[in-house]
C-alpha positions in Angstrom: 18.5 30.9 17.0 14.9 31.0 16.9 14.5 27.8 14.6 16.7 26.3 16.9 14.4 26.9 19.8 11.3 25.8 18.2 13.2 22.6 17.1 13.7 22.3 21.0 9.9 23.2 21.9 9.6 20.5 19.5 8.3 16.7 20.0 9.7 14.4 17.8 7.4 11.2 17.1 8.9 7.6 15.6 5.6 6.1 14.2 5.4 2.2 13.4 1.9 2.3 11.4 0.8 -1.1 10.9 -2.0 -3.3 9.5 -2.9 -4.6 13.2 -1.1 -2.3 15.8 0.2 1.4 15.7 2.9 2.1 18.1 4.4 5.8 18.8 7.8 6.6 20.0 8.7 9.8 21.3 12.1 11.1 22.4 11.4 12.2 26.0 9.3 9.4 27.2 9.6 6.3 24.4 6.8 4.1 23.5 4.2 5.7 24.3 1.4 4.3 22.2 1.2 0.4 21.8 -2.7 -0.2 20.5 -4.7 -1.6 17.6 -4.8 0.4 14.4 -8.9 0.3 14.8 -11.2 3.1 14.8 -15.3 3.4 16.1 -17.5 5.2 14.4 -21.4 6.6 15.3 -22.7 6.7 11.8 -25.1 9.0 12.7 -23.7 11.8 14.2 -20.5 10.9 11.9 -18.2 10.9 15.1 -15.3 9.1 16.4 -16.7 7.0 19.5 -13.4 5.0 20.1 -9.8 4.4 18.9 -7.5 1.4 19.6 -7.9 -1.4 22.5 -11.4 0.5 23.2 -12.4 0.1 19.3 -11.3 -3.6 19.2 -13.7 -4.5 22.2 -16.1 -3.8 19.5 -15.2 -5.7 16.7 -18.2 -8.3 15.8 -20.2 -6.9 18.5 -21.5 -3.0 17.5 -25.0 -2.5 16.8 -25.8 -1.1 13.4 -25.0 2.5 14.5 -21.5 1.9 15.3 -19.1 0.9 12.2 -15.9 -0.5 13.4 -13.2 0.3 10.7 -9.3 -1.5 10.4 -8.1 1.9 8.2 -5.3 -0.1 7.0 -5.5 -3.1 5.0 -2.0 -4.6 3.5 0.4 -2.5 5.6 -0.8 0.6 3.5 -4.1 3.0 4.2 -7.5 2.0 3.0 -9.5 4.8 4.7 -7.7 7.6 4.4 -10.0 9.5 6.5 -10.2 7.2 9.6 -6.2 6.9 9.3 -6.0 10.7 9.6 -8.4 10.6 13.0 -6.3 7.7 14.2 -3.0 9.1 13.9 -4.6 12.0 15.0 -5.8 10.5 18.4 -2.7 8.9 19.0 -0.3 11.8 18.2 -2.8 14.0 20.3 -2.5 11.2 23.3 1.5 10.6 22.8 1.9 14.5 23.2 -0.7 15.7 26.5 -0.6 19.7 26.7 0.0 22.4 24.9 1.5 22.2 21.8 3.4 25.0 20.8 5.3 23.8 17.4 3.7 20.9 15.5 5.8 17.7 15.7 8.2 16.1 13.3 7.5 12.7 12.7 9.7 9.4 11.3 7.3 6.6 10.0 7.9 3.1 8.6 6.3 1.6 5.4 6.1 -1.5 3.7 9.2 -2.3 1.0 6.4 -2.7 -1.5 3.9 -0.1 -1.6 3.6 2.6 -4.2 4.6 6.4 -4.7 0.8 6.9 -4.8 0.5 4.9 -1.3 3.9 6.7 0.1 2.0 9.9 -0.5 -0.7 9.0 1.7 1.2 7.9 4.4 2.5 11.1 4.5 -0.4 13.5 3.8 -2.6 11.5 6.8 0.4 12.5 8.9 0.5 16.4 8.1 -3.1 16.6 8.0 -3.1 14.9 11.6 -0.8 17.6 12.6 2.2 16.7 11.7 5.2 19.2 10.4 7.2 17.2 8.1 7.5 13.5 7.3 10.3 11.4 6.9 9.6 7.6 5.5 11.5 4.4 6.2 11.3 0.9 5.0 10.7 -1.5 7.7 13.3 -4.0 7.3 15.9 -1.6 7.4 14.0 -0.2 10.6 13.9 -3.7 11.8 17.5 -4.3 11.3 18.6 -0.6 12.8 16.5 -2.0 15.4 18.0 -5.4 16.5 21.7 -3.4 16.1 22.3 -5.2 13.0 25.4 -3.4 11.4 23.7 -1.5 8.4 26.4 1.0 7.4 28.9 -2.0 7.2 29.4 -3.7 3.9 28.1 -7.1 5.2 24.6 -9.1 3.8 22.4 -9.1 6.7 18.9 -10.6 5.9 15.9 -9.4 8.0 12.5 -10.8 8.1 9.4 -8.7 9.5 6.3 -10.4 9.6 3.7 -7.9 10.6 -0.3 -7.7 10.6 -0.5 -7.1 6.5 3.0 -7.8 5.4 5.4 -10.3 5.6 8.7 -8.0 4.2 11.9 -9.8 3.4 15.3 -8.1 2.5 18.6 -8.0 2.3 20.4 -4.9 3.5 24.0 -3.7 3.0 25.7 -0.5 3.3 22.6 1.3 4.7 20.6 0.3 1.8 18.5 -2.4 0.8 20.0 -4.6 -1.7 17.1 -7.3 -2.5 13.3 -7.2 -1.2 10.5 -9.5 -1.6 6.8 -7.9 0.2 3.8 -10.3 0.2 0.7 -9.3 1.8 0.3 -12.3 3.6 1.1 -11.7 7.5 -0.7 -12.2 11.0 -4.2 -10.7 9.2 -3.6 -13.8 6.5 -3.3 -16.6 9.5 -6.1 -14.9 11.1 -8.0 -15.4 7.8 -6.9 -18.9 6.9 -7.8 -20.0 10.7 -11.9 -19.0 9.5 -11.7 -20.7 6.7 -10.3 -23.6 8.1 -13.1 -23.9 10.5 -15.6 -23.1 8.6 -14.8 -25.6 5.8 -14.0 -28.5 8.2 -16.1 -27.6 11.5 -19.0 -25.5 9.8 -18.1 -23.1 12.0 -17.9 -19.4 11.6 -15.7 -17.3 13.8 -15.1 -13.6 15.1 -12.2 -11.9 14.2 -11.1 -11.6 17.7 -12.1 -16.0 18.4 -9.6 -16.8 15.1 -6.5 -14.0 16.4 -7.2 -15.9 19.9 -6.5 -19.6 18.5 -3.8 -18.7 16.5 -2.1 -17.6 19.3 -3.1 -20.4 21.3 -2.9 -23.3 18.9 -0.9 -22.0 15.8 2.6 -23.4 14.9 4.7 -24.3 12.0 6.5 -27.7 13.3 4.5 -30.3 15.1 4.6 -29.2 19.0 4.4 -31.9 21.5 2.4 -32.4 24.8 0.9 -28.8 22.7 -2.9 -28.3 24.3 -6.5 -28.8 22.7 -8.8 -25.6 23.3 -12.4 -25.5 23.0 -14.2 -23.1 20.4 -17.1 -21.5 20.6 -18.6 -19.9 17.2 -21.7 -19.6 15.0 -22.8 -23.1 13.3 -23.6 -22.2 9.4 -25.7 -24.7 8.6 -27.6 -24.6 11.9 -27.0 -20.5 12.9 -26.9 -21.6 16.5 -24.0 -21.2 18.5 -21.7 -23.9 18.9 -18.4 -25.4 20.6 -16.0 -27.7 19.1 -12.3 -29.2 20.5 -9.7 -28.1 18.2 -5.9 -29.4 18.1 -2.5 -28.5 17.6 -2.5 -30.2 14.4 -5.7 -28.3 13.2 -4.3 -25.2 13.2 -1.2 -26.3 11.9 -3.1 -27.7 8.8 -5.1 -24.2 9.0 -1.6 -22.0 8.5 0.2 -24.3 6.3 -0.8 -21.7 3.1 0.2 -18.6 4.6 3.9 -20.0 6.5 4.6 -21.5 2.5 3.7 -18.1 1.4 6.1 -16.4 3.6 8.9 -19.4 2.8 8.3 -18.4 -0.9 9.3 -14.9 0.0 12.6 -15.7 1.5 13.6 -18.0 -1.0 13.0 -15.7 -3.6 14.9 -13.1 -1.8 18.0 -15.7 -1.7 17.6 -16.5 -5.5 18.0 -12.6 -6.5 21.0 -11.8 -3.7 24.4 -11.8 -5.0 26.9 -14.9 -4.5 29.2 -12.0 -2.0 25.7 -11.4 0.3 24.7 -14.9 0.1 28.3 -15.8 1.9 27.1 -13.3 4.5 23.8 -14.5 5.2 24.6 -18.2 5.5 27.5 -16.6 8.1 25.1 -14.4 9.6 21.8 -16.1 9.9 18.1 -14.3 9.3 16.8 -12.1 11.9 12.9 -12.1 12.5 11.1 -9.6 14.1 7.0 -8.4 13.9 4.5 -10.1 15.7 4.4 -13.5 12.7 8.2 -14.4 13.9 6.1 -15.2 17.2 4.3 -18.1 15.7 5.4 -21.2 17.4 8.3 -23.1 15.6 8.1 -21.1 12.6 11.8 -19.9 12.9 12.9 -23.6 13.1 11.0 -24.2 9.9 12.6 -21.2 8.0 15.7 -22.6 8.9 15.2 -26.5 8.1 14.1 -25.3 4.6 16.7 -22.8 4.0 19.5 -24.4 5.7 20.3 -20.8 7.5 20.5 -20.0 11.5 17.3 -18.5 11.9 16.9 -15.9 15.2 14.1 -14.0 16.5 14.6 -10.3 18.0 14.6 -10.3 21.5 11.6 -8.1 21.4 10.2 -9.0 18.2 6.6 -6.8 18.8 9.2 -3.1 19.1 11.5 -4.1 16.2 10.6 -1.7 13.7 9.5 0.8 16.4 13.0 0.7 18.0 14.7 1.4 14.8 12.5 3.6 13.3 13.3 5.7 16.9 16.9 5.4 16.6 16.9 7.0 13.0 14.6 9.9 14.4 17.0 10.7 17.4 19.9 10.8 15.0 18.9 11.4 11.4 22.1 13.2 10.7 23.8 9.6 11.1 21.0 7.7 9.4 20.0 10.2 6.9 21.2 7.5 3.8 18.3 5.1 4.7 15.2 7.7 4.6 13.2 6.8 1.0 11.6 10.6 0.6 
């Protein structure tokens, strides 16, 4: 009786922990959190000055007192530390006044990662308060979260494209029965937009400037009657600022690396599936979800290369989050696809 209670007092937390964006999901009020996995620090007084959007307004403009960190690099942690006072923050901003019994929490993780990088997920989350922690893959909590029918014994293919990972799988029977991860995603474009403008404009952008014209400008396909946008940056050979026109085409050129990466991945998923799944998934389609499968025209380019129907989630930013939810409010039902 009394466990029972405290499992009532109790606040369940779904936790999508990504490269770019952290997003919390709890059972009485859903998404709750939707910000940038970015912490501020005061180096002197070794002190947390600001966590998510706040943080990000300070990316490439702190003074040398403030260190603005990204704690996680790939889709796994790289600070262990600063993920710890992140989760923290957000678990402590998710759940507002007293807290009587420490919250269970569901979290999603890259196909890919290690045991060693599995443990950390985990020990950032207890050590932030959490009581126990309960991993799933994020293509399956993509999938669960676009109502694909898991349990059935049908190939369904998901692609998740987030801000480290680009994860690729094909799921059946509430398990995953082929998965490519490559740690090229949205941080990758970001990346190949500076060096692409640096090598052909000598110009050096922020990270902020590159995320900006990617969203602006960045496609897959050619895009017609698509806008020019002017750029302001940092000449390098000069070091005064400087504003250059950039096209459609540009950025295009810019992304071509990372969308082959991410073809690469899916075609090597298709190699490996059995000839049974691979009837599925040319009956089924691919489903996209993460913030990548926003990149204009990239799910008609999936599709003209891999001859499959190519879809993107209605909702392609919640995804994960949604499923990753939906196995926390039920994890008697969905018990088969938790990995620890």
């Amino acid at each position: 009786m009394l466990q029972r209670l405290f499992r009532f007092l109790a606040k369940d937390i779904a936790m999508d922990l990504g490269t770019a964006n952290t997003l919390l999901y709890t059972r009485a009020d859903g998404i709750v959190i939707n910000e940038p996995s970015v912490v501020a620090i005061d180096v002197h007084k070794n002190t947390v000055l600001a966590v998510g959007a706040g943080a990000k307004e300070f990316l490439g403009r702190a003074p040398q007192r403030i260190r603005v960190v990204r704690p996680m690099k790939d889709g796994v942690i790289a600070d262990f530390d600063v993920t710890r006072e992140m989760i923290s923050y957000f678990v402590s901003k998710a759940i507002s006044g007293l807290r009587l019994v420490k919250p269970s929490m569901v979290i999603c993780i890259p196909t890919g990662i290690t045991q060693v990088e599995k443990k950390a997920v985990v020990d950032s989350a207890i050590l932030a308060g959490a009581a126990d922690v309960a991993l799933v893959e994020e293509p399956m909590a993509a999938a669960l979260g676009a109502d694909l029918p898991i349990h059935e014994p049908l190939g369904n293919m998901v692609l998740d494209i987030g801000g480290g990972t680009s994860e690729v799988a094909v799921i059946t029977l509430s398990g995953v029965a082929n998965a490519q991860s490559v740690r090229v995603a949205g941080d990758a474009m970001n990346a190949a937009v500076q060096r692409y403008m640096r090598d052909v404009f000598r110009m050096e952008l922020g990270d902020n400037t590159a995320e900006n014209v990617k969203k602006i400008l960045g496609c897959a396909v050619p895009m017609p009657n698509a806008p020019s946008l002017e750029v302001s940056g940092k000449d390098i050979v000069q070091g005064t600022p400087s504003v250059v026109t950039v096209s459609e085409g540009h950025i295009r050129e810019a992304l071509r690396e990372p969308v082959q990466a991410i073809l690469h991945a899916v075609l090597r998923t298709l190699e490996k599936t059995q000839p049974e799944l691979s009837a599925d998934i040319y009956r089924n389609g691919m489903l996209m979800a993460g913030g990548g499968s926003l990149l204009k025209g990239l799910d008609k380019f999936l599709s003209r290369e891999t001859r499959l129907k190519v879809f993107v989630d209605k909702e392609p930013l919640t995804t994960v989050l949604r499923g990753t939810a939906r196995a926390m409010l039920d994890r008697r039902m969905y018990r088969n696809i938790f990995i620890n």
